[in-house]
N, C-alpha and C positions, 0 to 999 in steps of 0.2 A: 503689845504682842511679843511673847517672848522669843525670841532665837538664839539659836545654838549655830555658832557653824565654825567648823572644823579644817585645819590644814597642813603643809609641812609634812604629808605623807609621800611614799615614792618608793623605789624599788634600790636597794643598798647590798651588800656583799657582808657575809657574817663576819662578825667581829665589827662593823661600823656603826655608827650610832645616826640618828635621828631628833629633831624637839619636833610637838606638835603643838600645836595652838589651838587654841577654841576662846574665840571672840562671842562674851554674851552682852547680849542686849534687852531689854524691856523686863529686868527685874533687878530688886536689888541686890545687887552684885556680892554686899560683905556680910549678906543673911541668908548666904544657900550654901548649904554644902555641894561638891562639886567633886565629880568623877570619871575616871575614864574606865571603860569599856570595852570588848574586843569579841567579835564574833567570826567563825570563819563558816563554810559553807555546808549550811545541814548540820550544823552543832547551835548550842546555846548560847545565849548573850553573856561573857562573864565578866566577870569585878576583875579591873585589872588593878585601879589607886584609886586612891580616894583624898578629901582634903577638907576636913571639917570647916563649917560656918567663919567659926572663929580662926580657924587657922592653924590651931596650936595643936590640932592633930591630922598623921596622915598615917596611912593604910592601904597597903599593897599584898595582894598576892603572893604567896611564897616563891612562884614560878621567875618571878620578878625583882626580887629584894637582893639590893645592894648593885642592882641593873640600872632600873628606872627609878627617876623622881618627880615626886607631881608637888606643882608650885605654881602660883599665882601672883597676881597682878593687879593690888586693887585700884591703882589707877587708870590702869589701860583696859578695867575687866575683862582678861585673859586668862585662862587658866595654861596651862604648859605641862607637858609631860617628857622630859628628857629621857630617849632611850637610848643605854651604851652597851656596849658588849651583844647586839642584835644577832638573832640566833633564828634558825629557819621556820623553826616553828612558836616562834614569834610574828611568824605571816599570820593578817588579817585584816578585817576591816575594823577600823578603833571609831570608836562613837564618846562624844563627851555627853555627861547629863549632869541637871541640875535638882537638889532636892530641898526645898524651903519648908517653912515652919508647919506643922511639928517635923519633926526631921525623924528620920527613921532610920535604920542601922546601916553605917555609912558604906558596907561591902555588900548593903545586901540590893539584888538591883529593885524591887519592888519599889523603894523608897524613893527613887526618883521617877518624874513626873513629866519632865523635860527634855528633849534630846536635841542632839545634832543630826546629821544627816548622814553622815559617815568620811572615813577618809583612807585609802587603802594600804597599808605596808608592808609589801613584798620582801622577803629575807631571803637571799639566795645563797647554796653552799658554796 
């Protein structure tokens, strides 16, 4: 059974940062690509990072870049998403997902298959 689950979320003041976590289980770990997510209320679920299979690529959001970084852990299979410089509307609920073989376009959310359950992050001005 695969799970997703998600944490390290919480309510912070702009300008502070945050890492999140997401602990997977019941797949194999170094053959999914893997992403984070972020939806707020009455809007769409969007590509926040991303972090290829192998590793050796990752992809973020413009909204994001040079903010956040998504990294992993292939022994603790963890993925991690470090956010710095937190900005208000960067509030949301962040969701991790996983996308295994064939792998399909790593920001697009279609391609994964798998998810978390959410984890909330409040940005206050």
């Amino acid at each position: 059974q695969v799970q997703l689950a998600e944490s390290g979320g919480g309510l912070v003041q702009a300008g502070e940062s945050l890492r999140l976590s997401c602990a997977v289980s019941g797949l194999p770990f170094n053959m999914y690509s893997l992403a984070w997510f972020r939806q707020t209320s009455g809007k769409e679920r969007d590509f926040v990072a991303g972090i290829s299979w192998a590793g050796g690529t990752t992809f973020y959001t413009d909204s994001v870049k040079g903010r956040f970084t998504i990294s992993r852990d292939l022994a603790k299979n963890t993925v991690y998403l470090q956010m710095n410089s937190l900005k208000p509307e960067d509030t949301a609920v962040y969701y991790c997902a996983a996308d295994g073989p064939p792998y399909g376009t790593l920001g697009g959310r279609s391609s994964y298959d798998s998810w978390g359950q959410g984890t909330q992050v409040t940005v206050s001005s």
